[in-house]
N, C-alpha and C positions, 0 to 999 in steps of 0.2 A: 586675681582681681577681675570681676566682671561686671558689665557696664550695663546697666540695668536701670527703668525707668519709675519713679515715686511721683503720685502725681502729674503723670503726665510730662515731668521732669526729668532729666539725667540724675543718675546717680551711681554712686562704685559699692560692691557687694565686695566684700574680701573674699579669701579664696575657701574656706571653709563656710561663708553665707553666717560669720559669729558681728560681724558689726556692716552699718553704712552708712557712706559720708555722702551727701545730697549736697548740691552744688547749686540750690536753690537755697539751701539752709547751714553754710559753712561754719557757724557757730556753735552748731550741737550734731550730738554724735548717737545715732541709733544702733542699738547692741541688746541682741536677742537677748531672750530672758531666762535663759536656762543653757544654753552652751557655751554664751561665751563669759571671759572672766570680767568683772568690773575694769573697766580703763582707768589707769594711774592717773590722778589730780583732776580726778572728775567724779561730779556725785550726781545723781537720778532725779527728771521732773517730773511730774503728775504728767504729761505729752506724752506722747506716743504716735507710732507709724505705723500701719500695716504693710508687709511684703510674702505676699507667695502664703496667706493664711495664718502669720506669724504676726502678732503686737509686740515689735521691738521697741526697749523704752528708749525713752530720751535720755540723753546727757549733757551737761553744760561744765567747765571747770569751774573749779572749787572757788577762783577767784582772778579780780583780773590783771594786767600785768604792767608792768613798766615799758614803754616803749623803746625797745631794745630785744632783736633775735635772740641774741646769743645769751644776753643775763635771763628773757625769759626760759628758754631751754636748760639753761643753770638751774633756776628755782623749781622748775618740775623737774629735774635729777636728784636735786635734795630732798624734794616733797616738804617746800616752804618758801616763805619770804626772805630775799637775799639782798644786806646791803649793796649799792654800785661801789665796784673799783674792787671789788676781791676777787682773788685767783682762786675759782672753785675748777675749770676743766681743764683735761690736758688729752693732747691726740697722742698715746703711745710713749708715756710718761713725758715728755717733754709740754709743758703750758703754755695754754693755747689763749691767746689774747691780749697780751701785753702791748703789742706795737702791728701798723698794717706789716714792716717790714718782717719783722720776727715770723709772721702769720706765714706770707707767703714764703719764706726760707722753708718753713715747716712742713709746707702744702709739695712743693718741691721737691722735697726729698722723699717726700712719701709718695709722688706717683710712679705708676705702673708696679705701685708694690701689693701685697694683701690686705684687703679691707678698704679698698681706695675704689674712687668711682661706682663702678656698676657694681661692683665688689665690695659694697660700704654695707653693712649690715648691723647696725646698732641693735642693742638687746632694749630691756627695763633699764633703768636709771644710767641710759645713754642717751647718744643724740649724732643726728648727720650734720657735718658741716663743708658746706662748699666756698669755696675760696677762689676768689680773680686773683692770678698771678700776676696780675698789670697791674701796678703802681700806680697809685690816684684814682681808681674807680670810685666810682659814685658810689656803688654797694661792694665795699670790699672783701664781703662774706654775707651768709645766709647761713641760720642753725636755728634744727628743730629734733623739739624732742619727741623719741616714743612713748605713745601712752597704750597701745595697745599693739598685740602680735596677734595675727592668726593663718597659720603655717606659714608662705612666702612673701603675707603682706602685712605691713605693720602700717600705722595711723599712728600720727604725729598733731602736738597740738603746735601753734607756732606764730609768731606775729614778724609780721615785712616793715621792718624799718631801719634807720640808719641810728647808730651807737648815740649821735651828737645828738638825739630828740628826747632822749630819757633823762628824763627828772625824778627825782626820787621819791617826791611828795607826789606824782601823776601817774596812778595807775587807774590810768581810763582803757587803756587797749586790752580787746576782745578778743581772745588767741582764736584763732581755725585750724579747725582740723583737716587733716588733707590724709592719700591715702595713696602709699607706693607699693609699686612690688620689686621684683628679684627679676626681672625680665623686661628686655627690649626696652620700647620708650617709655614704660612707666619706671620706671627706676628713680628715685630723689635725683641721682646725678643727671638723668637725660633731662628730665621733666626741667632743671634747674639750668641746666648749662645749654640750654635751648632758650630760655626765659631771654626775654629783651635785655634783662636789667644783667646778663651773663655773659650773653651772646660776644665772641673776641676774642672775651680775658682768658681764654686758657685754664677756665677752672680744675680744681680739684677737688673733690669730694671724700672725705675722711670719718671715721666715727670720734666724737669725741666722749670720753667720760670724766667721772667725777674724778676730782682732785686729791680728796684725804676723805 
């Protein structure tokens, strides 16, 4: 990932220069037009950006979400709309979501093992999720899903909120995209477990996938 400027603006180039996320426009996602692959749950504007001679188009997803991390990261795993209260993921066959206690039991057992933390490498129809091992946090997880790979850095679409704000009938929230890589502090887990809303709890950071 390389940190490169749009408009006079910051912005993240992935590591192959196939998509980029602008931190002035976190809502849509520019992705060359000929190397890289379309990004999952998201479909093309008439907008566009220039970088380095290249008109990458615009992207927006397909639709917007419930407010709720973890079910929005669910419905783009499935590639659809997902009632609340179903057991769609699970971190390494065990189901991930039922209770905060269950959660952190699960986070627990899975650190310092493969695919954890800096180590968390979610594919297509996955997602990273990080977890406060302290009881009672305000945000007692974060999960988002990948919509796009390119070599070491993947681009997640994803929305910050807490489980108790989701209505079923409310899908007003506008996913962002954001953009990790496999190295140092950009990593989902550094980027997260440095985050205010992290910072303490001991997180862990895990891939989760689809359920059936």
């Amino acid at each position: 990932m390389q940190q490169i400027t749009i408009k006079n603006k910051p912005a993240s180039l992935s590591e192959n220069g196939h998509y980029i996320v602008a931190q002035y426009e976190p809502l849509r996602l520019y992705v060359h037009p000929k190397n890289a692959d379309q990004p999952h749950y998201c479909t093309a504007e008439l907008d566009s950006v220039q970088y380095n001679g290249t008109r990458y188009v615009q992207y927006q997803p397909v639709r917007r979400f419930l407010r709720d991390c973890l079910h929005t990261a669910e419905e783009i795993m499935y590639d659809g709309p997902l009632d609340l209260g179903g057991d769609y993921s699970h971190v390494e066959g065990v189901l991930f979501g039922k209770s905060e206690a269950d959660n952190i039991r699960i986070a627990k057992a899975r650190r310092g093992q493969e695919k954890t933390d800096g180590k968390a490498r979610p594919d297509y129809n996955e997602a990273y999720v990080i977890v406060s091992t302290v009881a009672g946090s305000m945000y007692p997880y974060h999960a988002a899903a990948v919509v796009a790979i390119d070599g070491d850095d993947t681009v997640t679409l994803e929305v910050f909120a807490r489980g108790t704000d989701a209505r079923q009938n409310d899908r007003s929230a506008a996913g962002r995209f954001e953009m990790y890589s496999s190295k140092g502090g950009t990593t989902f887990h550094s980027v997260w477990s440095n985050n205010v809303n992290f910072a303490g709890t001991n997180p862990v950071t895990m891939v989760l996938s689809r359920y059936y």
